[in-house]
N, C-alpha and C positions, 0 to 999 in steps of 0.2 A: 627511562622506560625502553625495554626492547621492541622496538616497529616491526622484529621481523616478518610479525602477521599480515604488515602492512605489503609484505613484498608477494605478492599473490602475483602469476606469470597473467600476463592480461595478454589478449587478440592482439597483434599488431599488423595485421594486414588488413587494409580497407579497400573499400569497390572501388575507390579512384583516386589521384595523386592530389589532387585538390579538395579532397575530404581531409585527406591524410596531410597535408600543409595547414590545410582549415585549422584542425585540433589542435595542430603542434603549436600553432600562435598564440592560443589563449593560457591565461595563467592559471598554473598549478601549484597545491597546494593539498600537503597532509590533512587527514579527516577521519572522524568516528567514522569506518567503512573496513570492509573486507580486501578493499581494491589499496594495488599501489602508491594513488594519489587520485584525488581527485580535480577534474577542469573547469573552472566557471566559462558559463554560456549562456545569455541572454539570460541574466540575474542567478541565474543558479549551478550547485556547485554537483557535478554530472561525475562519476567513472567514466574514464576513456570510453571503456566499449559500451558502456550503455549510451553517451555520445554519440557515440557512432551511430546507433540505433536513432535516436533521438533525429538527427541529424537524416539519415536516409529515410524517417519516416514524416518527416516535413517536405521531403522531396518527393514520395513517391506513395505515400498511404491516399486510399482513396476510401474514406467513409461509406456506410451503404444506409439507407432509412430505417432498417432493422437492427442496425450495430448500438447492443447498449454496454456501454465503457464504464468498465468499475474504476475507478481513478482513488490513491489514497497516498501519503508519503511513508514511506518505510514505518511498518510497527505502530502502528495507528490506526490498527484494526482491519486492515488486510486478507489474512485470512478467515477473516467471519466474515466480511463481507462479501467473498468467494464462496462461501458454501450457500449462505442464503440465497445469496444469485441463484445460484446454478440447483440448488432444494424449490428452489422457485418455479423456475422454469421448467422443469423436468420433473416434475410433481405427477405430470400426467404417466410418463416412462416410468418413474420408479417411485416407490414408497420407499416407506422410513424402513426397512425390513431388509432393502435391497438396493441401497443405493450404493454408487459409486464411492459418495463419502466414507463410507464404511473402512473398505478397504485401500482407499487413495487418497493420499494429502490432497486438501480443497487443491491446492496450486497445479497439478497434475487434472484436477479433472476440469482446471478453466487453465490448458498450456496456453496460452494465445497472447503472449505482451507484445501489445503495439512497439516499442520499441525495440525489443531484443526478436522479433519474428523476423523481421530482414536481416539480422545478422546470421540467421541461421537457415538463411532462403528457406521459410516454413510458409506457409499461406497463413493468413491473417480470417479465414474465412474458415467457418465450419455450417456445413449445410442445417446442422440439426442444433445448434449451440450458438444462439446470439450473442453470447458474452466475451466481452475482449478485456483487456486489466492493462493498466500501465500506472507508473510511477509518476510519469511526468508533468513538469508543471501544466496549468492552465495556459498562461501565456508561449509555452513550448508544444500544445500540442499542435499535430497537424490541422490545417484550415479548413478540409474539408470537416473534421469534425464539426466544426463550428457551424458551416454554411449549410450543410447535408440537412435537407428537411429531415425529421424523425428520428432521428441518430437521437441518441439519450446519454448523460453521462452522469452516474450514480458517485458520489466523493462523498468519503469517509473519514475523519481527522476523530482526536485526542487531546485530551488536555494535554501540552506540552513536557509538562513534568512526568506525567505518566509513559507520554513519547518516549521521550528520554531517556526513561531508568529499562525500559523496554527496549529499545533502541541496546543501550550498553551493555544489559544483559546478554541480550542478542549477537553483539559482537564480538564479546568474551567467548561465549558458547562455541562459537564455531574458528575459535583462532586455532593454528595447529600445536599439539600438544609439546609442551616444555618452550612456550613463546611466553611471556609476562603477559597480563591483560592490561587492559586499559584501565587505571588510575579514575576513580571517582573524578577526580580535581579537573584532569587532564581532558576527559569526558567531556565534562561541563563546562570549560572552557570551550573546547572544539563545536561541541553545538552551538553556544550561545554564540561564538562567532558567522554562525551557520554553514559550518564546515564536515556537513554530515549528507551523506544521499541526496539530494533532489532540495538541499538545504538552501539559505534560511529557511527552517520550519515555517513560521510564524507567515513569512510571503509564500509560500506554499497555498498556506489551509487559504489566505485573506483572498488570492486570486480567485479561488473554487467559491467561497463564499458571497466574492462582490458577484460574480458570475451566476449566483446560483439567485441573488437580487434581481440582478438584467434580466435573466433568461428560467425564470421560473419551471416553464414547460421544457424545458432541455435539461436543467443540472438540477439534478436533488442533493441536496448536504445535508448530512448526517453525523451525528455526533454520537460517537462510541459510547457514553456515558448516558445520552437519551437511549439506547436502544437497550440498553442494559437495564435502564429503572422501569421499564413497556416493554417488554420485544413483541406481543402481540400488535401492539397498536403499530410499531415500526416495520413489521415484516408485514403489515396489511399494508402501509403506506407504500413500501418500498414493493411489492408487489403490482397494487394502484399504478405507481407510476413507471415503472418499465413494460406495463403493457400487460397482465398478467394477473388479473386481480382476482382474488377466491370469490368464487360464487355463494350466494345465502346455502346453498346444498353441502357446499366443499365446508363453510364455517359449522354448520348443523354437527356435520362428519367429524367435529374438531379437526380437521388439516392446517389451521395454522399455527396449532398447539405442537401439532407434531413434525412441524417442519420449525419450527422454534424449538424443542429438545434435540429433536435432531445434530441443528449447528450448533448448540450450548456445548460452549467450553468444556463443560462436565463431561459430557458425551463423546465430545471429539477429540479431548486430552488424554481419554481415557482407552479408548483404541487403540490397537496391538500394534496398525502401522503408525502410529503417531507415538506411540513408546518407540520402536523400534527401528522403521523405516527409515530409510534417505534419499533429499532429494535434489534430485543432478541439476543445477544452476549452469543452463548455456553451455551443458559441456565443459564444466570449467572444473568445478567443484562440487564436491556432495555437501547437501546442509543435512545434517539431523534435525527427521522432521520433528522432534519432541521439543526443539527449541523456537519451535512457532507456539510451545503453548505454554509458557511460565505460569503466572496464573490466574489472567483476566479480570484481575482487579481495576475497583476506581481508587485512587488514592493511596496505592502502593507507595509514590513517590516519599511522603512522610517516613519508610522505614531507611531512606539514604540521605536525601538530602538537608543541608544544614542547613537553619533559618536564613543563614547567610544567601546560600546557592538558591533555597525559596524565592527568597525578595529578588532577586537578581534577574530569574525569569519573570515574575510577578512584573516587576519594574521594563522587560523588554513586552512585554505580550501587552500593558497598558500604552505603551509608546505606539506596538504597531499597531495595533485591533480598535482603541476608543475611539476613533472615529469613525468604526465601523460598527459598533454595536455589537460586533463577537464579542464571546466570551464563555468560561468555561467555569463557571461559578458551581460549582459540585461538591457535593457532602462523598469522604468517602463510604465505604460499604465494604 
């Protein structure tokens, strides 16, 4: 296989010599990713510069009681869970007629990643937009989120397999052109090692999940596959608990019929700037925003993977999860 997609010029200047010694000590290793390589750090396997972020935002991010954190792992429903947020919140500013959605990738009208904001000395705060997003694990986030009365953190996961073919889709999509893509085989391998974004998956979603046990009134978790069989019931919920709940007048009005069309797949894939547009990644790179919307399936995974590659995840997701009671048992649709 050709890597060259893998050679993406990454930041290499950091805020201080001892960040920049920090990173260089940990081990590195190729991964289903856009970046050079990627570095494990406290269980997971980070891009340098999101690192960096990750890293100066355990040092320096300060929580506020109003900050609610959309938290999810790459391609795992991400952008839906970005427009809901923020159709949410902003329901009273704008209708379905005029919203920002319309014309801006969800990720454009929630710019605010706890991680990547210090690298781009950007304020983490916006007076009229409580919603912050990051990638990062549970156990990597900053502590203030954790300890900060009222702070809320909304995490959103996927069936694995669906992750995945999402995921590699996704990273075909945006390789530069006349690079090979990445190989089914090679893919699957790479994940299943947990050698993808903010990877292992599987300790990823289980962190957000045991956490969302402990701390019921702080984390809500969400499963891309419930919100898709209800999204009424789920966008009232997810409403409910970020503070923000439709009144018997606002439901009468149907407003959370239309704030659920709204963010639908249909709706938002179908948008001139989500055909067309692109969106600048930290100044680094353009993504075409059309390949944030393949096609919002449950159970896509069946038209790639071999019964082989099936069982193989089946066989890691019962090793990590049965003792926690997760699980992703879904018909698809």
């Amino acid at each position: 296989m050709d890597h060259n997609h893998l050679e993406r010029e990454e930041k290499e200047s950091f805020p201080a010599k001892e960040v920049q010694e920090l990173i260089s000590s940990f081990p590195r290793a190729r991964g289903l990713v856009l970046f050079k390589h990627l570095c494990q750090y406290q269980g997971f396997w980070v891009g340098r510069i999101g690192l960096e972020g990750v890293i100066l935002a355990q040092q320096h991010f300060q929580a506020q009681p109003t900050d609610i954190i959309l938290s999810s792992s790459p391609k795992s429903g991400t952008t839906w869970l970005k427009a809901l947020g923020f159709a949410i919140v902003t329901r009273n500013r704008y209708d379905h007629l005029n919203s920002p959605l319309l014309t801006k990738v969800a990720h454009e009208c929630l710019p605010v990643w706890i991680e990547f904001s210090f690298i781009q000395n950007k304020s983490c705060r916006s007076p009229d937009l409580p919603l912050l997003a990051t990638h990062t694990s549970f156990s990597c986030l900053p502590k203030s989120v954790i300890t900060t009365p009222g702070c809320k953190i909304v995490y959103i996961c996927r069936d694995p397999k669906d992750t995945f073919i999402s995921l590699w889709h996704f990273v075909n999509s945006n390789i530069p052109k006349g690079t090979d893509p990445f190989p089914l085989e090679e893919a699957v391998e790479l994940f299943c090692q947990g050698l993808s974004f903010q990877g292992p998956y599987w300790d990823h979603v289980l962190e957000y999940w045991n956490a969302s046990l402990e701390m019921p009134e702080k984390v809500l978790f969400l499963k891309y596959e419930d919100i898709k069989s209800n999204p009424v019931f789920h966008v009232k919920r997810l409403a409910e608990f970020m503070g923000y709940p439709f009144t018997l007048e606002e439901e009468s009005r149907g407003m959370v019929q239309k704030v659920v069309e709204l963010c639908s797949f249909e709706k938002l894939s179908n948008l001139e700037v989500n055909k067309t547009g692109k969106y600048n990644m930290l100044d680094k790179f353009e993504i075409e925003n059309r390949s944030f919307f393949r096609k919002g399936a449950v159970g896509d995974w069946k038209n790639y993977l071999t019964p082989e590659m099936s069982a193989r995840f089946d066989q890691i997701s019962e090793q990590k999860w049965k003792a926690s009671g997760l699980s992703f048992n879904v018909a698809s649709s």
